[in-house]
ZAMARMAR-348502 format. One record per residue (C-alpha): residue number from 0; residue in one letter; x, y, z. Coordinates in steps of 0.1 Angstrom, whole numbers. Last residue first. Example, Ala and Ser with C-alpha at 12.3 -4.5 7.8 and 13.67 -1.06 7.14 Angstrom:
2
+-----+---+-------+-------+-------+
!   k ! r !     x !     y !     z !
+-----+---+-------+-------+-------+
!   1 ! s !   137 !   -11 !    71 !
!   0 ! a !   123 !   -45 !    78 !
+-----+---+-------+-------+-------+
//
This chain:
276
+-----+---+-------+-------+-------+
!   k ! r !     x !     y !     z !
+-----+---+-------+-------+-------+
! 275 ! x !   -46 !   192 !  -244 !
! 274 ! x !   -27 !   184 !  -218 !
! 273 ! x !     6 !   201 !  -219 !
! 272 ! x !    39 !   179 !  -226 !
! 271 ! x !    50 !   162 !  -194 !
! 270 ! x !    85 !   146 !  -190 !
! 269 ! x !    88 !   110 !  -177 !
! 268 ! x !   121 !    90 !  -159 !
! 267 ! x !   144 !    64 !  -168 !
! 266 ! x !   182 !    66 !  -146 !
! 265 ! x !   215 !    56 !  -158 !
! 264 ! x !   247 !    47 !  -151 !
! 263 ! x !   238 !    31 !  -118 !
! 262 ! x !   244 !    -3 !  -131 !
! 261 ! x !   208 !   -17 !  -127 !
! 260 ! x !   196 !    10 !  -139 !
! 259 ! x !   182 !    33 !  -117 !
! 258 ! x !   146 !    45 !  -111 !
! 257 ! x !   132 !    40 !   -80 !
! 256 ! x !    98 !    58 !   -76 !
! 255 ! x !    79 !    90 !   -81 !
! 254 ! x !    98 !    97 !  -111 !
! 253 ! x !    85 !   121 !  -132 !
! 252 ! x !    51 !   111 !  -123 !
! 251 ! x !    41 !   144 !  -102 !
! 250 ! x !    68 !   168 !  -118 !
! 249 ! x !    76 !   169 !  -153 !
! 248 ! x !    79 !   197 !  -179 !
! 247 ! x !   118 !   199 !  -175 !
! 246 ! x !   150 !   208 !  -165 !
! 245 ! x !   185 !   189 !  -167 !
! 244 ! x !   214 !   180 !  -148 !
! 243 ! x !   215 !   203 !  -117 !
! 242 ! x !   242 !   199 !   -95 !
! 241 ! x !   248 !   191 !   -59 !
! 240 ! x !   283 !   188 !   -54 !
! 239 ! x !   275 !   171 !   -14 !
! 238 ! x !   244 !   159 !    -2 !
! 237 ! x !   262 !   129 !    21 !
! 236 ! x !   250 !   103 !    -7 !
! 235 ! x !   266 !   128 !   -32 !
! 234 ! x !   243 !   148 !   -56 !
! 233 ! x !   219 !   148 !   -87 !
! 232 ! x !   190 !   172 !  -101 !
! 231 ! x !   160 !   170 !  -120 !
! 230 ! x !   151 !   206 !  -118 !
! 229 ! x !   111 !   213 !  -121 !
! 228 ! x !    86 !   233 !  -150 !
! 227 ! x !    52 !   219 !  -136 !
! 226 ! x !    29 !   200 !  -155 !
! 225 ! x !    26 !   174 !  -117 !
! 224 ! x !    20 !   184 !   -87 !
! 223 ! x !    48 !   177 !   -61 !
! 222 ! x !    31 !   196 !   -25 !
! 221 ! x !    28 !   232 !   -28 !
! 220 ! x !    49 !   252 !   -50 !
! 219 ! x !    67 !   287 !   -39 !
! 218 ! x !   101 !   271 !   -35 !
! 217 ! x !   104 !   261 !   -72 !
! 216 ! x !    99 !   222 !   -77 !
! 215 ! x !   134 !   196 !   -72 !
! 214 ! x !   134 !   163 !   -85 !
! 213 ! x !   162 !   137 !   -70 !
! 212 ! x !   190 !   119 !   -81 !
! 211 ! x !   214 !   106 !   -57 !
! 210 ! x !   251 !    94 !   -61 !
! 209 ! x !   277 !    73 !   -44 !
! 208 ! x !   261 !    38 !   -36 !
! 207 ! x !   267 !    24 !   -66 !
! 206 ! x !   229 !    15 !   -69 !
! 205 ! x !   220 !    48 !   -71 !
! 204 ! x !   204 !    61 !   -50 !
! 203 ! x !   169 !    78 !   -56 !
! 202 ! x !   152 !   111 !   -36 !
! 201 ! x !   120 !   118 !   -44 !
! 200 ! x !   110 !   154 !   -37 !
! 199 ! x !   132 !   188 !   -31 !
! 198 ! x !   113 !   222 !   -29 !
! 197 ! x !   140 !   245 !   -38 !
! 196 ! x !   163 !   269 !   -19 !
! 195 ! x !   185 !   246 !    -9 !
! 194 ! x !   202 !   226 !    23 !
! 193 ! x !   199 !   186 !     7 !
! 192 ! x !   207 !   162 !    34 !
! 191 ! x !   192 !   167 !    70 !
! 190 ! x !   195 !   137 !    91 !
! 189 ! x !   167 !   121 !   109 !
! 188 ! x !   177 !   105 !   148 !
! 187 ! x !   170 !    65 !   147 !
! 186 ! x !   157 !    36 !   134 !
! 185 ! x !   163 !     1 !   116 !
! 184 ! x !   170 !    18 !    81 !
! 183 ! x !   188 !    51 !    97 !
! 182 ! x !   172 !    81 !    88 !
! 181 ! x !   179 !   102 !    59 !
! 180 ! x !   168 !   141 !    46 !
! 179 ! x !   161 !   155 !    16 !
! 178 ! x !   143 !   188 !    20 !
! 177 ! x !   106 !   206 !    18 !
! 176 ! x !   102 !   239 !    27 !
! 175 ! x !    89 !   242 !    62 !
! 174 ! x !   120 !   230 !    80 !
! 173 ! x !    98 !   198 !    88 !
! 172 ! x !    89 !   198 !    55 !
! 171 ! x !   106 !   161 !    46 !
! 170 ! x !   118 !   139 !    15 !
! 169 ! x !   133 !   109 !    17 !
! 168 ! x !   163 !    88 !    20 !
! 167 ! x !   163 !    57 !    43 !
! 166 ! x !   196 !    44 !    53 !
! 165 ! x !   218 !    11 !    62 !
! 164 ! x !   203 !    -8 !    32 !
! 163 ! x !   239 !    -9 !    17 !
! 162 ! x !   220 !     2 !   -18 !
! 161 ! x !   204 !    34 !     1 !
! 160 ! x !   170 !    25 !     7 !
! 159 ! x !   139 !    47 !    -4 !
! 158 ! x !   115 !    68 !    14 !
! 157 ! x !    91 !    94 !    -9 !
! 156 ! x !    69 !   112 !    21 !
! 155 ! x !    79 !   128 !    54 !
! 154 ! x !    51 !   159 !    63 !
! 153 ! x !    60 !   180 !    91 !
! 152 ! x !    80 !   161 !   121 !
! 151 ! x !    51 !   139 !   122 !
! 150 ! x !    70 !   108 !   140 !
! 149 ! x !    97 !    95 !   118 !
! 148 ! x !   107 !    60 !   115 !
! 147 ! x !    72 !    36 !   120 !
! 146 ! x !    78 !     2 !   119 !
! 145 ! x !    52 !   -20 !   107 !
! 144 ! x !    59 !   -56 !   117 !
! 143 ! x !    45 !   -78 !    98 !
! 142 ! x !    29 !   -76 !    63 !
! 141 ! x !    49 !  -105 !    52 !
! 140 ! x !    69 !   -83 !    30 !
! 139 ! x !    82 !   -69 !    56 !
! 138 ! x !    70 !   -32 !    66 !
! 137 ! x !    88 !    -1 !    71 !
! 136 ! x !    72 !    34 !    78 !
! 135 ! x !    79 !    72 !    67 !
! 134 ! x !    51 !    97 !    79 !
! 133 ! x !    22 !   120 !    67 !
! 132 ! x !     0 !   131 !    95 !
! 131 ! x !   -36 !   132 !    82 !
! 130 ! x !   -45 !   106 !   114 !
! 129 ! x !   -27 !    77 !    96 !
! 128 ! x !   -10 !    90 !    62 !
! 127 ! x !    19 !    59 !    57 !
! 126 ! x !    45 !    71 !    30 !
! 125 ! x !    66 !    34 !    25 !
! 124 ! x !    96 !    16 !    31 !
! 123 ! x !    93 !   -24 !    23 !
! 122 ! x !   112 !   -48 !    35 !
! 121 ! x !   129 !   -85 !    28 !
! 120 ! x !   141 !   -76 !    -5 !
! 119 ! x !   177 !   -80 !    10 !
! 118 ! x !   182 !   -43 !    -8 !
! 117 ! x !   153 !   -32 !     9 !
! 116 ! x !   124 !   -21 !   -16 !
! 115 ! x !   117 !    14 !   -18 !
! 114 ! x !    82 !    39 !   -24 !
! 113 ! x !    50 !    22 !   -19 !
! 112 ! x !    16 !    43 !    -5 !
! 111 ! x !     1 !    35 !    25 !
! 110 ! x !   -36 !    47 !    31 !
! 109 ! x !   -40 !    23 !    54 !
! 108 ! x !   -32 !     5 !    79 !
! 107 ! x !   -37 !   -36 !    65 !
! 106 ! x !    -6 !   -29 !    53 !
! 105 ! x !     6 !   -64 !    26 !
! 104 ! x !   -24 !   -75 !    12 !
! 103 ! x !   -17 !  -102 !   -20 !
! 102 ! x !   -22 !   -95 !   -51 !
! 101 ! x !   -33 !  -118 !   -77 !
! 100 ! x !    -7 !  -129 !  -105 !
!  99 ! x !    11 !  -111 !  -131 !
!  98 ! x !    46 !  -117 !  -148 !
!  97 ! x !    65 !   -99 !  -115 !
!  96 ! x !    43 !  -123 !   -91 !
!  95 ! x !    26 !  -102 !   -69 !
!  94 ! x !    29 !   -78 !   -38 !
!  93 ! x !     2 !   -53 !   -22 !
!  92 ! x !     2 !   -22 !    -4 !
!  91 ! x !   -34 !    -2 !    -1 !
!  90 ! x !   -42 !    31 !   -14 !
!  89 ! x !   -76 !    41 !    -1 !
!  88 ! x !  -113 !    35 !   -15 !
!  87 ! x !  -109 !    -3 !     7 !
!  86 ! x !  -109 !   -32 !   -22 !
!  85 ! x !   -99 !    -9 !   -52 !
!  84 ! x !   -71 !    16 !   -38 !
!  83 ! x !   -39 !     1 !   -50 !
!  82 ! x !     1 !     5 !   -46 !
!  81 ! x !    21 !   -19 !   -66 !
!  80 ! x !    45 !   -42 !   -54 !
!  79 ! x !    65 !   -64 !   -81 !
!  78 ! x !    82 !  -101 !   -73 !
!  77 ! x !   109 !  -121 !   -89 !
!  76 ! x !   136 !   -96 !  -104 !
!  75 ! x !   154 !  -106 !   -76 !
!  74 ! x !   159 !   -72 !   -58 !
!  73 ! x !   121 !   -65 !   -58 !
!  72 ! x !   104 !   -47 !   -84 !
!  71 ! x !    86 !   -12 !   -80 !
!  70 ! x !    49 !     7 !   -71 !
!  69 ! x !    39 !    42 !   -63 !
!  68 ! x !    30 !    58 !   -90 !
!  67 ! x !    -9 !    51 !   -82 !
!  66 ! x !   -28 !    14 !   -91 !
!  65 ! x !   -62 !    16 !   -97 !
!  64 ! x !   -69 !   -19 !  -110 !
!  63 ! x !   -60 !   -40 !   -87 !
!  62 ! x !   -86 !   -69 !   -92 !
!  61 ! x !   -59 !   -90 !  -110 !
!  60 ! x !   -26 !   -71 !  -118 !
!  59 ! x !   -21 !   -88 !  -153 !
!  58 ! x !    11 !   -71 !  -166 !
!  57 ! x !    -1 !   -45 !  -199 !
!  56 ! x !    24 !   -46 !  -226 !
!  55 ! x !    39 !   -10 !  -234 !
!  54 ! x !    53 !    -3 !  -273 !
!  53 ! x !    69 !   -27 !  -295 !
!  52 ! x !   108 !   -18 !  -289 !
!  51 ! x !   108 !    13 !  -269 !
!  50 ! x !   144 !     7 !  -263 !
!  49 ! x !   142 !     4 !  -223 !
!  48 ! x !   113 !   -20 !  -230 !
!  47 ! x !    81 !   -12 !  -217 !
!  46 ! x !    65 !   -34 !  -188 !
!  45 ! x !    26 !   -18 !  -179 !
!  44 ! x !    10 !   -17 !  -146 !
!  43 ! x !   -26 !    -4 !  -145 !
!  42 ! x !   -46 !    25 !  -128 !
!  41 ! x !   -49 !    47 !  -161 !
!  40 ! x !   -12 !    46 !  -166 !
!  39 ! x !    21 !    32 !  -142 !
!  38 ! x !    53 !    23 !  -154 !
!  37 ! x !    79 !    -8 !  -153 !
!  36 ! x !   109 !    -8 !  -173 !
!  35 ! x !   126 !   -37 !  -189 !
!  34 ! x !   154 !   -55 !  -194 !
!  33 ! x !   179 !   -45 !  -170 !
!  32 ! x !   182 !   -76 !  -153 !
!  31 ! x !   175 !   -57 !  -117 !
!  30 ! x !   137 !   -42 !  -138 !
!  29 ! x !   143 !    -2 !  -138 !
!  28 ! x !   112 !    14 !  -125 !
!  27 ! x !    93 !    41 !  -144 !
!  26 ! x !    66 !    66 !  -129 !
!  25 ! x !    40 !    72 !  -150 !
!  24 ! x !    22 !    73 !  -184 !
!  23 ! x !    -5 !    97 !  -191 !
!  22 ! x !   -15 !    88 !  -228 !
!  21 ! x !    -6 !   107 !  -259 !
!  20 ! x !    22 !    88 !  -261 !
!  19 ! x !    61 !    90 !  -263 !
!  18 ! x !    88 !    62 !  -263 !
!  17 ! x !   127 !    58 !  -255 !
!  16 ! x !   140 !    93 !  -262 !
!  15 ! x !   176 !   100 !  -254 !
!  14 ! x !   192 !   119 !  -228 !
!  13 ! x !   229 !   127 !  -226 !
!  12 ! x !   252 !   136 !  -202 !
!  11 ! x !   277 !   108 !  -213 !
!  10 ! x !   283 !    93 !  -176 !
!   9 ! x !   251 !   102 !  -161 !
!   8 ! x !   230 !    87 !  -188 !
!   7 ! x !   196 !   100 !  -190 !
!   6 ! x !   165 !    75 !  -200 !
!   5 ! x !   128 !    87 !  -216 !
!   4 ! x !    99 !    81 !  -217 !
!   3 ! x !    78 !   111 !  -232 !
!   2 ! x !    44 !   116 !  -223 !
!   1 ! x !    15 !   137 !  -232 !
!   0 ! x !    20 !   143 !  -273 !
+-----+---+-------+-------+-------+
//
């Protein structure tokens, strides 16, 4: 076994199994209608549902083929982005039709790599690497007017929206080991959440607006690889009664990107089992 899907409920404190594999499977998004998930493996996008029932079906991507964790559903239910390195040899944004289409170019800067939808689904927030420095930017869906939010203040990676759409959580090394932090949505002065002795990655909301889960690697590991024994752990919006829920074999594809159910009681993620 590689991959095990599987969904924690925050009310009951339970996990339970949805569906394993022997593949490398990535990354799950929770569609708004509840009714499916959305996960990453071998460069394509795949819909599982959040009973396992009948296995993953593949969503036609078109030419993007080597799409990364970083990819999720807008608001509506209507429209997916995915993140995609075929046409330039770096990741690329693009958007599509949610039951498969041909992608459309949304940051022409690249690499950018997807991480939140706004909860107007009018903007993206995204990791853009320009120049080697790693940095938090917002985009409309349009592919218009790139905004840039923090300014190489060590490296700023895994943004998403709070569920009022007034902040931008996400992760940050500018006090050398990496932290939550948030910055307001339009702009503004960063502000230091999470205050640990971890290296904290991915920060989610839930879509309640009062909790945040989050993956958190020992202090003395680079970056967010992935077969790595990590903390999945959850906290107030403000960083407050941070607890740990669970550990695991996980890391890198754990949940790189917005996992919630739609009614906050849950969250889908992936644990690792040792390549063979």
């Amino acid at each position: 076994m590689r991959s095990s899907v599987e969904i924690y409920n925050i009310r009951t404190r339970q996990s339970r199994i949805v569906w394993q594999t022997e593949r490398l499977f990535e990354a799950p998004n929770w569609s708004p209608d509840g009714d499916y998930l959305m996960l990453n493996a071998d460069g394509l996008i795949y819909r599982l549902s959040p009973t396992g029932d009948d296995g993953p079906k593949r969503v036609d991507t078109g030419f993007a083929t080597l799409c990364n964790n970083d990819h999720g559903i807008s608001p509506d239910g209507s429209l997916i982005a995915v993140s995609d390195k075929v046409a330039f040899g770096k990741s690329a944004i693009y958007v599509l039709e949610a039951e498969g289409g041909t992608p459309k170019l949304i940051t022409e800067n690249l690499p950018s790599y997807w991480h939140g939808w706004s909860p107007d689904g009018k903007t993206f927030a995204y990791c853009g690497i320009r120049d080697q420095v790693f940095d938090i930017y917002t985009i409309g869906i349009d592919g218009k007017n790139e905004t840039r939010l923090t300014f190489g203040e060590g490296r700023n990676d895994g943004p998403d929206y709070s569920p009022d759409g007034c902040w931008i959580y996400f992760n940050s090394s500018r006090t050398e080991l990496m932290q939550i932090w948030r910055v307001p949505a339009t702009g503004g002065d960063a502000e230091r959440i999470t205050r640990s002795d971890f290296g904290d990655w991915f920060p989610h909301p839930s879509p309640k607006g009062n909790k945040i889960v989050f993956v958190s690697y020992d202090a003395d590991v680079f970056d967010h690889p992935r077969d790595q024994n990590v903390r999945v752990r959850l906290m107030d919006m403000d960083g407050g009664n941070v607890e740990t829920l669970f550990e695991l074999f996980g890391g890198q594809g754990t949940m790189n990107s917005p996992n919630w159910s739609p009614d906050g009681d849950e969250f889908a993620y992936v644990r690792y089992f040792p390549a063979a």
